[in-house]
ZAVONU-271402 format. One line per 10 residues: number of its first residue (from 1); their letters; for each residue x, y, z of C-alpha. Coordinates in Angstrom, 1 decimal, decimal comma. Layout:
N
NUM> A> X Y Z | ...;
This chain:
312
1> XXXXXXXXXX> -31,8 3,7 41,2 | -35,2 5,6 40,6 | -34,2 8,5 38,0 | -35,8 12,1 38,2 | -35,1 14,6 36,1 | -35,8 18,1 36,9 | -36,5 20,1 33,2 | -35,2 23,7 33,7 | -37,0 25,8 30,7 | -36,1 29,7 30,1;
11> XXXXXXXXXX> -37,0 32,2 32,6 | -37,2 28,8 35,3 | -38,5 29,5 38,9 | -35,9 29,0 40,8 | -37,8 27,9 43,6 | -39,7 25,3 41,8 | -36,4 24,3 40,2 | -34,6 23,8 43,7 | -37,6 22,0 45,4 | -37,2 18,6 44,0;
21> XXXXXXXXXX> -33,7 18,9 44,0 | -33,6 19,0 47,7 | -36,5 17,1 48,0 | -35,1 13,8 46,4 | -31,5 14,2 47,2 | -31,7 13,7 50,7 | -33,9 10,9 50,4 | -32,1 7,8 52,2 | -33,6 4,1 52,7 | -33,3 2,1 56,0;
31> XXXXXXXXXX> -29,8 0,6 54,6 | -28,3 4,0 54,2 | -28,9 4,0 50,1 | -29,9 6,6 48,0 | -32,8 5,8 45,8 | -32,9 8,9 43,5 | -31,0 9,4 41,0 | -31,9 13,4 40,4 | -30,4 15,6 37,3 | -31,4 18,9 36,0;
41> XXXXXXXXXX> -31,8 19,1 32,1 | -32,4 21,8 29,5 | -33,1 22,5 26,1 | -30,1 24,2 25,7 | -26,7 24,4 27,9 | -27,8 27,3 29,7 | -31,5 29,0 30,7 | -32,5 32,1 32,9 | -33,9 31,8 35,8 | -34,0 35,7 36,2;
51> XXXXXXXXXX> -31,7 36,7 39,0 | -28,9 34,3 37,8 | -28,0 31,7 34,9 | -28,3 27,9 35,1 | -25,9 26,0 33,4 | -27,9 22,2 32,8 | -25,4 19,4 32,8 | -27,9 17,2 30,8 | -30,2 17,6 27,6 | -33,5 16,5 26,7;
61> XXXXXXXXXX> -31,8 13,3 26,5 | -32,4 12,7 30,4 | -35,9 12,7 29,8 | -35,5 9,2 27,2 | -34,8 7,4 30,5 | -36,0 9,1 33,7 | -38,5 7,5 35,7 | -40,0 10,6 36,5 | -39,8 14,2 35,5 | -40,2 17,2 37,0;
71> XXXXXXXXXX> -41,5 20,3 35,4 | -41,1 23,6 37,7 | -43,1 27,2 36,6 | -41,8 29,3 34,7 | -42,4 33,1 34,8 | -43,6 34,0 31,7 | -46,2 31,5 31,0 | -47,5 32,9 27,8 | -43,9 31,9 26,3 | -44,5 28,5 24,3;
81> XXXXXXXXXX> -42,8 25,4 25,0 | -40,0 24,6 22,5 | -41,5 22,5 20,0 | -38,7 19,6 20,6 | -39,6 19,7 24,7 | -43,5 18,8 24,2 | -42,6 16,0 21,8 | -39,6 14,4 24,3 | -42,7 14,9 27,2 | -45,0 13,0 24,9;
91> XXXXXXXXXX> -42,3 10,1 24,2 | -41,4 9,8 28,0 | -45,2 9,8 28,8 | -45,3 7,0 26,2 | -43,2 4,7 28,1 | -44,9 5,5 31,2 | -42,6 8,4 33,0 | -44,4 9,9 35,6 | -44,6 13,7 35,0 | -45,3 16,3 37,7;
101> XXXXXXXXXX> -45,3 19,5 37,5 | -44,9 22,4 40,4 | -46,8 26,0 40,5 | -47,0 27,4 36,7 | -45,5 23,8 35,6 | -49,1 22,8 34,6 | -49,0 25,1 32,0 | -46,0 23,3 30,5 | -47,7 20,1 30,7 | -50,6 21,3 29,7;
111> XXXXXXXXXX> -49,7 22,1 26,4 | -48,6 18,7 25,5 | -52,2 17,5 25,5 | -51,7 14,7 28,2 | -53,8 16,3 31,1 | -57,0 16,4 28,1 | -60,1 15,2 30,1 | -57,7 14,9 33,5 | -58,3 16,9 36,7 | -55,5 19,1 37,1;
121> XXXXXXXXXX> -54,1 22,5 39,3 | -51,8 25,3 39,1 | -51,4 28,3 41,4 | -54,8 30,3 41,7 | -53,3 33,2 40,5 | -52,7 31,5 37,4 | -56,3 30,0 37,3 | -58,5 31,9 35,0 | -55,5 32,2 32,3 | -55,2 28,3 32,5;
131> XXXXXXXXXX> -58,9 27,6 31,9 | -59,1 29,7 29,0 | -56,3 28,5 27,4 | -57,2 24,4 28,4 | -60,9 24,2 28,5 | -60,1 20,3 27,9 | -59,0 20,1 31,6 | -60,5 20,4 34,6 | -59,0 22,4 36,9 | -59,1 22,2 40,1;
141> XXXXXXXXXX> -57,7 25,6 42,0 | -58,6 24,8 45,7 | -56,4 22,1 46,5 | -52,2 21,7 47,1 | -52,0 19,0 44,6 | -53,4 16,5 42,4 | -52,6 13,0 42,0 | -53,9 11,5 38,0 | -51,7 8,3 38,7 | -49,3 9,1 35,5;
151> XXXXXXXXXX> -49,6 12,6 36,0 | -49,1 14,9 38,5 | -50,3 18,7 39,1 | -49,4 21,2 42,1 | -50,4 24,9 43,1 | -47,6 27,5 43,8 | -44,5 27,2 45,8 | -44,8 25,6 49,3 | -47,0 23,5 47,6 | -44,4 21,8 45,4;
161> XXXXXXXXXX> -42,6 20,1 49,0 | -46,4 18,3 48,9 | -46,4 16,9 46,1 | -42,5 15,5 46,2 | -42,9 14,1 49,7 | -46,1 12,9 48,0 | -44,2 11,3 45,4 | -41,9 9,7 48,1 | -44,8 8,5 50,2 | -46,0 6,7 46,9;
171> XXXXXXXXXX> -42,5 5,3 45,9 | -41,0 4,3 49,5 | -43,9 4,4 51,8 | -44,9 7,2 55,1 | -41,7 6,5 57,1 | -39,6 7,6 54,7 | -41,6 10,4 54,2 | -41,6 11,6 57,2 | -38,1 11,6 57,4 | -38,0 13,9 54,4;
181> XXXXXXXXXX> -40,9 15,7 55,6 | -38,6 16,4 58,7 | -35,5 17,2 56,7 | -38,0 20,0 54,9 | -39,4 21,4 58,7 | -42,9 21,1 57,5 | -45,5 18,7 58,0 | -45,8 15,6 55,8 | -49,7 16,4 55,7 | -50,9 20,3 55,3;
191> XXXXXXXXXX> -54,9 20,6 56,6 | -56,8 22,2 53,8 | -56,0 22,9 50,4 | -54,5 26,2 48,5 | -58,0 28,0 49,2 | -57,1 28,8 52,1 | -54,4 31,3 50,6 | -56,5 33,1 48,0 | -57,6 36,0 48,6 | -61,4 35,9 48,7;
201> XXXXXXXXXX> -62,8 39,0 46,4 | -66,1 39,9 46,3 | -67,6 40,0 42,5 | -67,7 43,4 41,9 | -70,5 45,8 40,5 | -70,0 48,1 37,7 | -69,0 51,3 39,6 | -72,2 53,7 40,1 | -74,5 50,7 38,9 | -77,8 50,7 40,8;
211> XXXXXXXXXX> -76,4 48,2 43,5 | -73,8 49,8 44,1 | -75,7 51,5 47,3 | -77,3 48,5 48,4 | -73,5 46,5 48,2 | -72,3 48,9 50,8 | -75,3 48,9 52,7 | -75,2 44,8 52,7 | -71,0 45,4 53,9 | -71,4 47,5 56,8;
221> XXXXXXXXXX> -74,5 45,8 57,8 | -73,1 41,9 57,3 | -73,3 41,5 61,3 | -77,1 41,6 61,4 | -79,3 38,8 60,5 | -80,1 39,7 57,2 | -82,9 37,5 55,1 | -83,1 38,0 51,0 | -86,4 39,8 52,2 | -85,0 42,2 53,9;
231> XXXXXXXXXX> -82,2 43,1 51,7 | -84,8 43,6 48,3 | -87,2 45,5 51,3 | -83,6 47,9 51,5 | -83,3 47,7 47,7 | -87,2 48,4 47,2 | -87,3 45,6 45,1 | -89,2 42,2 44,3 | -87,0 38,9 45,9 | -87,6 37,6 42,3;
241> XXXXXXXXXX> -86,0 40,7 40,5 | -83,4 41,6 43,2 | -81,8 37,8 42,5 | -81,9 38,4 38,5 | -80,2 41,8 39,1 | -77,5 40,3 41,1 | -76,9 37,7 38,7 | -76,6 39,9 36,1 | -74,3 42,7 37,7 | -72,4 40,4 40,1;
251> XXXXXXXXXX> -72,5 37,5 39,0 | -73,7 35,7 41,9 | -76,8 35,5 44,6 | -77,4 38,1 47,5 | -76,9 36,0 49,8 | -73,9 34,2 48,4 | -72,6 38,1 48,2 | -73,0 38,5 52,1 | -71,8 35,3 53,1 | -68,6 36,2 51,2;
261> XXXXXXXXXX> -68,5 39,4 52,7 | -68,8 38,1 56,6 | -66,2 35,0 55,9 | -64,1 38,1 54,9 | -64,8 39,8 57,6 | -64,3 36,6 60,1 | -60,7 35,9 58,1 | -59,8 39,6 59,2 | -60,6 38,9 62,4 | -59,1 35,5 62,8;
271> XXXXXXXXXX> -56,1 37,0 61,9 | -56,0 40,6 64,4 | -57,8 39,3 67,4 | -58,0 36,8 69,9 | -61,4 36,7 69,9 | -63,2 32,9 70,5 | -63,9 31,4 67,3 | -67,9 30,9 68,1 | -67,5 34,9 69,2 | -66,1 36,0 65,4;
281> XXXXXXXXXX> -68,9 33,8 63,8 | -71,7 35,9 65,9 | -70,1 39,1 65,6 | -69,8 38,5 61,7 | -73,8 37,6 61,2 | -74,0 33,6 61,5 | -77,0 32,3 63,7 | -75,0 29,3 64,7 | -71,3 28,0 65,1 | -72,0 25,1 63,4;
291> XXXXXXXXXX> -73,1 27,4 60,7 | -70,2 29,3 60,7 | -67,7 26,9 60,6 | -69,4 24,6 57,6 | -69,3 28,3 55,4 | -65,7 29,0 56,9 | -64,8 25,3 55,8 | -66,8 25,7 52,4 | -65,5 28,5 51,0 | -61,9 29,1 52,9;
301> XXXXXXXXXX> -61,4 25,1 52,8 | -59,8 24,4 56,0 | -61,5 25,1 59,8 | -61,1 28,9 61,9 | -58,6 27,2 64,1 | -56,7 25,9 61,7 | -56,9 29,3 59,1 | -55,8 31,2 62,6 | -52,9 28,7 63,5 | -51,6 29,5 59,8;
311> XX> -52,4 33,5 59,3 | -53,3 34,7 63,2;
């Protein structure tokens, strides 16, 4: 029997904790058989996981012989890993365990040097703290999950269910994956990635910089067909120095700035009205639905119809 343990850490998620839990419990073969073996270990007898204790019936010592591990967020991810958890990771990784890790997870992972120079995730929120603390990985904020073979990475929450039934797809095939898929009420494959549930800010300007005018201008006039020309004619500047101005308060192109601002704009109304999809992309300033729908897909990273099935 395939053991997983599930390492519960101070101040644990409890969602991320129960997930696999569930996940690989229920699991059952054609014969009826059980082919997880799942335990929760700690570094200690008992950990927080805020509203309530946990009370681990195993040590570090499940992770000597687990097959894989688990490693849900925890809340406070600027709390470093006990010293004696990142070398029992690093042991079990030297023997081959598979290691996964849920939502804020990656950040335990993370720190014990195995994801160096490996493409990696963690919830979005979570993204800009993680980069500056691991340059040496490359994350990757737009999708549910990555798969590195050995090790495993996944964004917040719902997004831990994909990567187990993932992990029982790989192990046991699509049939019983389904089934657990079933068991969970969610599909075994979600369209798009974690993109889809960020909330798309514009890069801001330094309030009462000189675009500050123009930004609201561009905002309530994102419906038009606007060309760079005409925006730097608005801004009574050069294309040339209008770009190098927006890189430099912004942080991005006038253009890219507006087709932000309309994808916004088409989220907001994907999500309030009924309106066709080809109808939203007009109203919002695209030329073409074919247009729309590539930026929609680009930036948003899943199609109108699907981003109104899951938000409308």
């Amino acid at each position: 029997m395939h053991q997983v343990a599930v390492l519960a850490l101070e101040n644990v998620v409890a969602f991320d904790l129960a997930t696999p839990l569930e996940v690989f419990d229920r699991i059952r073969l054609a014969d009826g058989s059980r082919p997880y073996d799942v335990r929760v270990c700690a570094p200690a007898p008992e950990v927080g996981a805020r509203a309530f204790t946990v009370r681990a019936e195993h040590g570090l010592e499940a992770l000597a012989t687990a097959g894989t591990i688990m490693l849900p967020g925890c809340h406070d991810v600027s709390r470093p890993v006990p010293p004696e958890v990142l070398a029992a990771l690093r042991t079990a990784a030297r023997r081959g365990a598979r290691i996964a890790s849920i939502c804020a997870g990656a950040f335990v992972l993370a720190a014990t040097g195995l994801l160096d120079g490996r493409r990696a995730t963690t919830h979005w929120l979570a993204a800009d703290d993680f980069r500056a603390r691991f340059p040496a990985i490359e994350l990757d904020p737009g999708v549910l999950y990555v798969d590195e073979g050995q090790f495993l990475t996944s964004a917040g929450a719902a997004a831990g269910l994909d990567l187990c039934l993932h992990l029982v797809r790989r192990d046991h095939g699509s049939a019983v994956a389904a089934q657990a898929a079933r068991l969970s009420v969610m599909p075994l494959e979600r369209e798009g990635g974690q993109a889809q549930f960020i909330v798309t800010e514009q890069p801001p300007a330094p309030r009462g910089s000189e675009l500050e005018p123009l930004l609201l201008w561009l905002e309530d006039n994102a419906g038009h067909d606007l060309t760079l020309e005409a925006i730097a004619a608005r801004a009574g500047l050069s294309t040339r120095t209008l770009n190098r101005r927006f890189r430099e308060q912004t942080g991005t192109t006038p253009l890219q700035w507006l087709h932000r601002a309309r994808i916004r704009r088409a989220q907001h109304l994907l999500e309030t009205t009924a309106h066709p999809v080809d109808r939203i992309g007009s109203q919002v300033g695209f030329g073409s639905p074919t247009a729309f729908r590539d930026r929609f897909k680009r930036v948003v990273g899943t199609s109108p119809q699907s981003y109104r099935r899951s938000f409308g």
